[in-house]
C-alpha positions in Angstrom: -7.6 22.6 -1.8 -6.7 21.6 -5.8 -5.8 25.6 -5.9 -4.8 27.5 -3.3 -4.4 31.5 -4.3 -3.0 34.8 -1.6 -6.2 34.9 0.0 -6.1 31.5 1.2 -2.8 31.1 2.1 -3.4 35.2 3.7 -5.8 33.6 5.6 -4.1 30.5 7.3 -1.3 32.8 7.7 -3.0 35.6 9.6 -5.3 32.4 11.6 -2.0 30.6 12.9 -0.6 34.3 13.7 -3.9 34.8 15.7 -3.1 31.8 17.8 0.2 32.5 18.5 1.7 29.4 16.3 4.3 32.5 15.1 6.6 29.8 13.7 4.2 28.1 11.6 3.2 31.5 10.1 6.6 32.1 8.8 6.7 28.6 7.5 3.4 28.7 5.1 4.8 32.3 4.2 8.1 30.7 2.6 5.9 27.7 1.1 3.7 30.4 0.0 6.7 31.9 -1.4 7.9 29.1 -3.1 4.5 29.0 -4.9 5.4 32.3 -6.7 2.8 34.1 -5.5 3.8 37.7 -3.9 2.3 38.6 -0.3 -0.7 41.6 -0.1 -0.9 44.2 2.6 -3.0 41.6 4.6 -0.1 38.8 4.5 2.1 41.4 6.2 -0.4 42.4 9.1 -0.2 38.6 10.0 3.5 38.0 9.2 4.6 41.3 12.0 1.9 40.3 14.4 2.7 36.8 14.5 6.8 38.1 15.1 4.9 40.6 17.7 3.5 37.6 19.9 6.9 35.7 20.5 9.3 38.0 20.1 10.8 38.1 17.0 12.3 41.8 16.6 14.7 41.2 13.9 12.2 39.6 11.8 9.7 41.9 12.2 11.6 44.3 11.2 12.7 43.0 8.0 8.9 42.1 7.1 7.8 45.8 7.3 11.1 46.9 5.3 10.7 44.0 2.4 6.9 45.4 2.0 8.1 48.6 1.2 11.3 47.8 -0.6 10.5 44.4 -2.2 6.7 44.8 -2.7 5.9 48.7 -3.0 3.3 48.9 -0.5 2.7 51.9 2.0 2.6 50.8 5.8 -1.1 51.1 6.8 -2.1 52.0 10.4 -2.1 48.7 11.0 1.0 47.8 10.3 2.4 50.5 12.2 0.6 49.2 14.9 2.1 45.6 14.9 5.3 46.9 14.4 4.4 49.3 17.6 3.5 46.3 19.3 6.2 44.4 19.1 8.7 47.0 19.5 6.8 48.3 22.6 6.6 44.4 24.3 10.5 43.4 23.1 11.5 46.8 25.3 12.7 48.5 22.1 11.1 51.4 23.9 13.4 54.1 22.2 12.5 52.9 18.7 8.7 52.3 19.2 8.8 56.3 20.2 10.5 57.0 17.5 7.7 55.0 15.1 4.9 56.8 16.7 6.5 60.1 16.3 7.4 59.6 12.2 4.5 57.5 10.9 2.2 58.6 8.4 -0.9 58.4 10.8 -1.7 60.8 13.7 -1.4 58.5 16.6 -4.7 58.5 18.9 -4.5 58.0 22.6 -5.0 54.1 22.8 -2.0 54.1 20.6 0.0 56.6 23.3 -1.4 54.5 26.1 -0.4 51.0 24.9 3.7 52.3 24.5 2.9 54.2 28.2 2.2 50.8 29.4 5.2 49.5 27.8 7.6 51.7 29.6 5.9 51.1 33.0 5.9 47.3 32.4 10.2 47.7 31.4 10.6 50.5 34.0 12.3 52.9 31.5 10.8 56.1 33.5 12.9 59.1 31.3 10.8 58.0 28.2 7.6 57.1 30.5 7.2 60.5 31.8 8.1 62.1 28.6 4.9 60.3 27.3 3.1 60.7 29.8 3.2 64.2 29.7 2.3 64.2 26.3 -0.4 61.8 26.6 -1.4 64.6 28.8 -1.6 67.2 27.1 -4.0 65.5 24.3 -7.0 65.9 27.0 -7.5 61.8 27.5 -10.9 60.7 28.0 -10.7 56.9 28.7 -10.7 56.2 32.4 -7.8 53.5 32.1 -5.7 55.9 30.4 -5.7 58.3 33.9 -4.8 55.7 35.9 -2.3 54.8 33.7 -0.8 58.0 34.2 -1.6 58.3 37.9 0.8 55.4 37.9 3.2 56.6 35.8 4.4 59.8 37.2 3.5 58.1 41.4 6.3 55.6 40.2 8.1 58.9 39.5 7.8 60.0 43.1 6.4 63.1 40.9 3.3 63.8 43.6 2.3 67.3 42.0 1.8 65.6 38.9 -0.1 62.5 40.2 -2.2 65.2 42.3 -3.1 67.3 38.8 -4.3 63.6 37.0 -6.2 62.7 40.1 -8.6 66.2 40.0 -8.9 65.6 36.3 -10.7 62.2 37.6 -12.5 63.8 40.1 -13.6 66.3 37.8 -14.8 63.8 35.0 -16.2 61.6 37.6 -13.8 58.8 37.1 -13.8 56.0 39.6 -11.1 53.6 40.0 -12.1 50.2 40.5 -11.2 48.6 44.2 -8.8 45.6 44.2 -10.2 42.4 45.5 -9.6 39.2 45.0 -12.1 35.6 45.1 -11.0 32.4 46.5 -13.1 28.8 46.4 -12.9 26.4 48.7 -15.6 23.9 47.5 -18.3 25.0 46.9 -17.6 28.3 49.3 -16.2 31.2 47.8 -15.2 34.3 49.8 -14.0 38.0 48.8 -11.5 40.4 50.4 -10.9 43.9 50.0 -7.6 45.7 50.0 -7.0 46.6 54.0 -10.2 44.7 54.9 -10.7 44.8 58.3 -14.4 44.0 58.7 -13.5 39.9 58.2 -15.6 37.8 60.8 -12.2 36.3 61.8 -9.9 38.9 60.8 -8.2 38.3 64.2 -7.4 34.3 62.9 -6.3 36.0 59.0 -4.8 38.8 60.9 -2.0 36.7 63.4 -1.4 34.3 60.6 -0.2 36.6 58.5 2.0 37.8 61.3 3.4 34.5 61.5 3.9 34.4 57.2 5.8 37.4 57.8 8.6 36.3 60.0 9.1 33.6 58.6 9.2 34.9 55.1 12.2 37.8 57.1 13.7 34.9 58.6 14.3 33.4 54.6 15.6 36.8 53.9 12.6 37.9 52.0 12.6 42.3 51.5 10.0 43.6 50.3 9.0 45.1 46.7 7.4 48.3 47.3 7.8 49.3 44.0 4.5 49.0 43.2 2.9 51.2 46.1 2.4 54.1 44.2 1.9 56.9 47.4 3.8 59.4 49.0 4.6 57.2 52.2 7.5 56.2 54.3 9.4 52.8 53.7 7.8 51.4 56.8 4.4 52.8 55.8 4.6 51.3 52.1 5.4 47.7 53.8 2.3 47.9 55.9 0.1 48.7 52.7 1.6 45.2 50.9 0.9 43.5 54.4 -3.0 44.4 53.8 -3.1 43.3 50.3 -5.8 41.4 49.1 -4.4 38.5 47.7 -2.6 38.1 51.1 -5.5 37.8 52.6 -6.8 35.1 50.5 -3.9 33.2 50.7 -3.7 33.5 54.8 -7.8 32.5 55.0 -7.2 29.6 52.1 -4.4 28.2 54.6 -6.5 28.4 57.4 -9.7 26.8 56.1 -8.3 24.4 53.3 -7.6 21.3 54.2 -4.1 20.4 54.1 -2.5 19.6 51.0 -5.3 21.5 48.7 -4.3 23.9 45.9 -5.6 27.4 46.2 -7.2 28.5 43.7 -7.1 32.7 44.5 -8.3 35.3 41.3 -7.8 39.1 41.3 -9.7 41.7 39.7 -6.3 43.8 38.6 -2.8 42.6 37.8 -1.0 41.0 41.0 2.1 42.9 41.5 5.5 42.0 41.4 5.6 41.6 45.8 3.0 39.7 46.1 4.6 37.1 43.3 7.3 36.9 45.2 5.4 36.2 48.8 3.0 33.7 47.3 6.0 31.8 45.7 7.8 31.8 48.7 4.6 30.9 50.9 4.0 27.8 48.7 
């Protein structure tokens, strides 16, 4: 381009932001910089989201300061929202409730839900539950975000609570989506269900699991049961990860792939933390 004025360089900013390239970003900022042109509210959307995708706390910060200070503009929602973001994935849990609490904008739930998930993804419970009740008490209607806080207060070990979000669900009809996960072995693909007993050779998936098991105990492998959210013994909770449907995929790849081939196993819902661990070790 012969001229090259803040919406263009706005939009290759904001377009390498998009992609993650967060470095690049902050380079054609400076050379837009050295241009003497001066950044709009849109320059600083992509400049914080860009800081939001790898990271970059310190310098996201400054960004939203030097648009106020430097430039005299008034953070928008959206900027508030990036700068949630990135406070919310860094684990700056602490400060992200503090931004929700003072901005200029009423927060909705998707906003309350998206730093709920933070807290569960960091494990910071004190501020977790204190959103959670508040998320609460704003009469949530998207399906995710009761589950969300099912998990939340189960993680808690606070039952009376998880019983209260689980009869809002049944009241509003809300169904959570069983866990399952697909693998392919040429041109076969097979399913399994969490606790899936009904398997044509669940006998075959069953004792090789067994076998998984102690050798895994014999390479001093505990188990994470973190992430069974009921009110069950230890011994109880270990039994629910041995059912798991990924474990099942795994144990049925290994007996009907042919030696040697990769596994190629896809869940509906996030794998947790456990079954990371067994899957790594297994390989």
């Amino acid at each position: 381009m012969l001229q090259r004025d803040i919406v263009s360089w706005t939009s290759i900013i904001v377009g390498t932001a998009q992609h993650g390239l967060a470095e690049e970003a902050l380079s054609l900022y400076d050379q837009m910089l050295s241009t003497g042109l001066k950044p709009n509210e849109v320059t600083f959307v992509g400049l914080i989201y860009a800081c939001s995708h790898v990271g970059l706390v310190s310098k996201g910060r400054y960004f939203f300061n030097s648009m106020i200070k430097d430039y005299g503009m008034s953070p928008s929602l959206q900027h508030c929202t990036c700068l949630l973001d990135l406070l919310s994935r860094s684990g700056h849990l602490e400060e992200a409730e503090n931004l929700i609490k003072t901005m200029p904008f009423k927060p909705d739930e998707a906003t309350w839900a998206a730093l709920l998930s933070a807290c569960n993804h960091h494990r910071n419970t004190d501020i977790g539950i204190r959103v959670a009740d508040h998320l609460l008490s704003l009469t949530p209607e998207d399906p995710s975000t009761f589950i969300l806080l099912s998990n939340t207060y189960a993680s808690a070990a606070m039952w009376e609570s998880v019983s209260k979000v689980r009869r809002l669900m049944v009241d509003m009809e809300i169904r959570r989506e069983p866990s399952y996960s697909c693998i392919v072995l040429g041109k076969e693909s097979k399913l399994f269900l969490a606790g899936e007993t009904s398997h044509p050779e669940k006998d075959e998936i069953f004792g090789l699991l067994k076998e998984l098991d102690a050798e895994m105990k014999r390479r001093c492998y505990i188990p994470d049961t973190s992430s069974v959210l009921h009110d069950l013994e230890q011994q109880e909770k270990e039994r629910h990860l041995f059912w798991l449907s990924e474990r099942l995929a795994v144990a049925y790849g290994l007996l009907k792939g042919i030696p040697g081939t990769v596994l190629h196993i896809v869940k509906n819902l996030r794998v947790c933390g456990d079954c990371h661990t067994y899957c790594f070790k297994v390989h």
